[in-house]
ROTOR-770871 format. One record per residue (C-alpha): z, y, x. Coordinates in Angstrom, 1 decimal. Example, Ala and Ser with C-alpha at 12.3 -4.5 7.8 and 13.67 -1.06 7.14 Angstrom:
residues 2
SITE pz py px
SITE 7.8 -4.5 12.3
SITE 7.1 -1.1 13.7
END
This chain:
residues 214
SITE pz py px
SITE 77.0 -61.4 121.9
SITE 73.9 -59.7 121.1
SITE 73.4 -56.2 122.6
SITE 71.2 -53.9 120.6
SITE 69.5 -50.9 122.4
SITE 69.5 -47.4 120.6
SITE 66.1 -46.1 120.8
SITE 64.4 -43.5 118.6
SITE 62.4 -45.2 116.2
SITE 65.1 -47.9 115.5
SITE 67.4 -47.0 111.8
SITE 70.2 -48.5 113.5
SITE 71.7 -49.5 109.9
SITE 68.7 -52.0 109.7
SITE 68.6 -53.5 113.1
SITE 72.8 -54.1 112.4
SITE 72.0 -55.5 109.0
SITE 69.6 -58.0 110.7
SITE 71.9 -59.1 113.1
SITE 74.6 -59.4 110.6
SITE 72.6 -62.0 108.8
SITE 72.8 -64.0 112.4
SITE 76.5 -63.5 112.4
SITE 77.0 -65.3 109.0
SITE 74.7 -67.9 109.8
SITE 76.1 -68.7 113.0
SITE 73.5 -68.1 115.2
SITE 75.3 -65.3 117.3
SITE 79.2 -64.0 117.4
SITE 79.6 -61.0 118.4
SITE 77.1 -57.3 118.0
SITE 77.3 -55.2 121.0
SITE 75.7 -51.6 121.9
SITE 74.5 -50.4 124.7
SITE 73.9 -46.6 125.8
SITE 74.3 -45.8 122.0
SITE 75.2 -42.1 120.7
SITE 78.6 -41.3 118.8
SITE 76.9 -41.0 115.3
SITE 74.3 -44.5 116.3
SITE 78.0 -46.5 116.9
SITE 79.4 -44.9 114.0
SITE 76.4 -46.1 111.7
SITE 75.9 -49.0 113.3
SITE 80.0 -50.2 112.7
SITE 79.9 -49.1 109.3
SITE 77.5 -52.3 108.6
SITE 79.1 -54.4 111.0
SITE 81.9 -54.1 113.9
SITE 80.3 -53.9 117.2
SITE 82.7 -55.8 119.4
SITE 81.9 -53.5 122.3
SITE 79.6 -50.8 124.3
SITE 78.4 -51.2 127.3
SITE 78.2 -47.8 128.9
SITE 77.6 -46.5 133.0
SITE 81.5 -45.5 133.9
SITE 82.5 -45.1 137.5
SITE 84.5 -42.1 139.3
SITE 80.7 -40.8 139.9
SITE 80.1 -41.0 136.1
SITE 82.9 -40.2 133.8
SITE 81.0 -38.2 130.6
SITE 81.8 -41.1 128.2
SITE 85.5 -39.9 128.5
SITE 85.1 -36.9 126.0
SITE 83.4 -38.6 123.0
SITE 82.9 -42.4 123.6
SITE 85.8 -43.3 124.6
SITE 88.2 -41.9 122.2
SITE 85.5 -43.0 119.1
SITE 86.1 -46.3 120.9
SITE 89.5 -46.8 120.5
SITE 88.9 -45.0 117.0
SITE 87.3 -48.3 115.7
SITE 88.8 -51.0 118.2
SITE 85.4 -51.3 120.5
SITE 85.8 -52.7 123.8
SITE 84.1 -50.6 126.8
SITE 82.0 -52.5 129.5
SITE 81.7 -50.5 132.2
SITE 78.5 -50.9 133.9
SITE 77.6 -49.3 137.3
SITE 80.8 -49.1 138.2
SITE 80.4 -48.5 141.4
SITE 78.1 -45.9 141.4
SITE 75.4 -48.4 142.0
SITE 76.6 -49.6 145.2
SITE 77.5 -46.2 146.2
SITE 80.8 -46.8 146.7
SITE 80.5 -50.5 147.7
SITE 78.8 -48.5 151.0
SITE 75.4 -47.8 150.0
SITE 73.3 -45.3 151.8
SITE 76.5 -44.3 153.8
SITE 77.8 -47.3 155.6
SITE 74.7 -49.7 155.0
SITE 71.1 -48.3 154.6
SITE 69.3 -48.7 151.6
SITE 66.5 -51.5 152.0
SITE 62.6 -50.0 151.8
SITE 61.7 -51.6 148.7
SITE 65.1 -50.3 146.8
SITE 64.5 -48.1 143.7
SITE 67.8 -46.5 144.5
SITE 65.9 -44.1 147.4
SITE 64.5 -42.7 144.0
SITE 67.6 -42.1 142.6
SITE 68.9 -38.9 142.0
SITE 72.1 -39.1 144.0
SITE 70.9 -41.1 147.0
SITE 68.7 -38.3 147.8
SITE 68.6 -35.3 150.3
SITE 71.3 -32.8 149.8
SITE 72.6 -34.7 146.7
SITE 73.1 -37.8 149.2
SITE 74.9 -35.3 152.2
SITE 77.6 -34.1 149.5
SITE 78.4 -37.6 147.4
SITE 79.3 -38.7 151.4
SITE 81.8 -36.3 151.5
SITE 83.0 -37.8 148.3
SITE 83.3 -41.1 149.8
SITE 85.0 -40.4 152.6
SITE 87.5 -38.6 150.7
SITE 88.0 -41.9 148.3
SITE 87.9 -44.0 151.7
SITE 90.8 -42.1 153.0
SITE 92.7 -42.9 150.0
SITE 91.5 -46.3 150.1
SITE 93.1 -46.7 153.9
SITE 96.6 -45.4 152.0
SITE 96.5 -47.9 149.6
SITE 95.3 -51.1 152.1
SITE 92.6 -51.9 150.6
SITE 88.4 -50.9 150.6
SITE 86.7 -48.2 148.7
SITE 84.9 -50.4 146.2
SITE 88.4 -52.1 145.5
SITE 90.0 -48.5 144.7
SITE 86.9 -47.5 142.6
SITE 87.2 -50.7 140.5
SITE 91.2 -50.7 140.5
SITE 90.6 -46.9 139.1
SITE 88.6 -48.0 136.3
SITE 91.2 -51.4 135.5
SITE 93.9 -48.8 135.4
SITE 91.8 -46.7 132.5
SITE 92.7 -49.2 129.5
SITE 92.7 -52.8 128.9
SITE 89.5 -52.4 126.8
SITE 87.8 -51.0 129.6
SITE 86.0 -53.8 131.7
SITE 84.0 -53.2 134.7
SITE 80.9 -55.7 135.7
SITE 79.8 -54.7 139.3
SITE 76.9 -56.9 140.2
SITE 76.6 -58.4 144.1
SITE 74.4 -61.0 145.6
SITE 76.8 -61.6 147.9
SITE 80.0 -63.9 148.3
SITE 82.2 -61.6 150.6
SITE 81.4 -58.9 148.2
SITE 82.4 -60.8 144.9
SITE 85.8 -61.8 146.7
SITE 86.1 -58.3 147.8
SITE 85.7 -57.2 144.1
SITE 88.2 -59.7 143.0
SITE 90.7 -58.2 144.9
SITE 90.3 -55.0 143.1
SITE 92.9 -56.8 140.8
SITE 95.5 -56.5 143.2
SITE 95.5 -53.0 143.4
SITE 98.5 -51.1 141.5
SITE 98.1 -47.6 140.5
SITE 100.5 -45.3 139.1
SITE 99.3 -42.4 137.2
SITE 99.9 -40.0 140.2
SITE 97.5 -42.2 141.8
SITE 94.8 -41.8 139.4
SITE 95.1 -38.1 139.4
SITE 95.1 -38.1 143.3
SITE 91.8 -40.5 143.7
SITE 90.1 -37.9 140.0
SITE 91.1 -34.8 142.5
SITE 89.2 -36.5 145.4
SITE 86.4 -37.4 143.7
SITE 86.0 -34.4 141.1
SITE 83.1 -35.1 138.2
SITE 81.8 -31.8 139.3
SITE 81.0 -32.1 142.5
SITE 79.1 -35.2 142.2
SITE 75.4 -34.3 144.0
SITE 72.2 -35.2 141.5
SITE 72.1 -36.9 138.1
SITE 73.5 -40.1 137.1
SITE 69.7 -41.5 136.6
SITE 66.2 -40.6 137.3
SITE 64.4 -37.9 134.9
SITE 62.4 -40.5 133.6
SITE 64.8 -42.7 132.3
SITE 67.4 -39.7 130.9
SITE 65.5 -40.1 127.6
SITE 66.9 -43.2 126.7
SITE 71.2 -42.0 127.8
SITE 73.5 -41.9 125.1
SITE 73.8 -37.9 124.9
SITE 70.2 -37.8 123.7
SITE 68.7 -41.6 122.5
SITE 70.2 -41.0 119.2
SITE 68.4 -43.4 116.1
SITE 66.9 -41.4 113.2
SITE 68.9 -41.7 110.2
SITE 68.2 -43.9 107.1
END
């Protein structure tokens, strides 16, 4: 798979039609999209199906729910859930581990001051929830995103064994829908402290890093 960016200056019709040409010479399989606007995947499908959309989608970030998503589903697109815990936030970072000096995430809108102090009471709330269910926060987090579709797939990213394993076992987790409305009312999308990135990257989120048309 080839993931193509959306970015301003980029027709997305003619970046597709470039990578359609690899396609049917065999030089790649699949076209993906990554942070791509509702009309970009729309334009960009009509030339060639994108297999799937790799998008930030955790309980801390749910705005691909609205539009995305359901445009998704629309024209069969898988969703890869990146971030998906919050990045690290609810693996325990900056609450029950501190963040290492050199990590950009002290920059990052919701690791920060006040913004930091309420996304703890967050956490705590999903840990609780996490003690009902026997198993750790980041395994409730990622057993909340398994439970939103089979075409929704989570990559959270470790460099560590004991947390891979303890990701794994996110798939032992079953959910009923009561579940998932009781872990959304803990963790509600408006209460979440700070932005999901820093102002200097927000140009470049789907909501805004739409491609000029043809």
């Amino acid at each position: 798979m080839v993931e193509i960016q959306a970015k301003k200056y980029n027709e997305v019709e003619d970046t597709t039609g470039e990578l359609k040409k690899l396609v049917v010479e065999g030089k790649i399989k699949y076209i993906g999209l990554s942070e791509a606007s509702v009309d970009t995947i729309r334009r960009a499908h009509a030339v060639h199906p994108i297999i799937d959309l790799q998008m930030e989608y955790s309980l801390l970030t749910r705005d691909i729910e609205v539009e995305i998503i359901p445009l998704c589903r629309e024209l069969g697109i898988g969703i890869v859930a990146y971030s998906p815990l919050g990045h690290g936030f609810f693996g325990g970072k900056a609450v029950v581990e501190s963040l290492p000096n050199e990590s950009m995430l002290a920059m990052h809108p919701r690791f920060m001051g006040e913004n930091l102090e309420k996304n703890k009471l967050l956490y705590a709330r999903l840990s609780n929830l996490a003690a009902k269910h026997a198993c750790t926060p980041p395994q409730l987090a990622l057993a909340w995103l398994l439970h939103q579709g089979d075409d929704v797939i989570p990559i959270p990213g470790t460099t560590q064994v004991k947390n891979l394993d303890n990701n794994i076992g996110s798939l032992e987790v079953k959910l009923t829908q009561e579940d998932l409305k009781e872990i959304c009312d803990a963790v509600p999308i408006n209460e979440v402290g700070g932005e999901r990135c820093p102002a200097t990257l927000s140009k470049y989120t789907w909501k805004v890093a739409n491609t000029p048309s043809k």
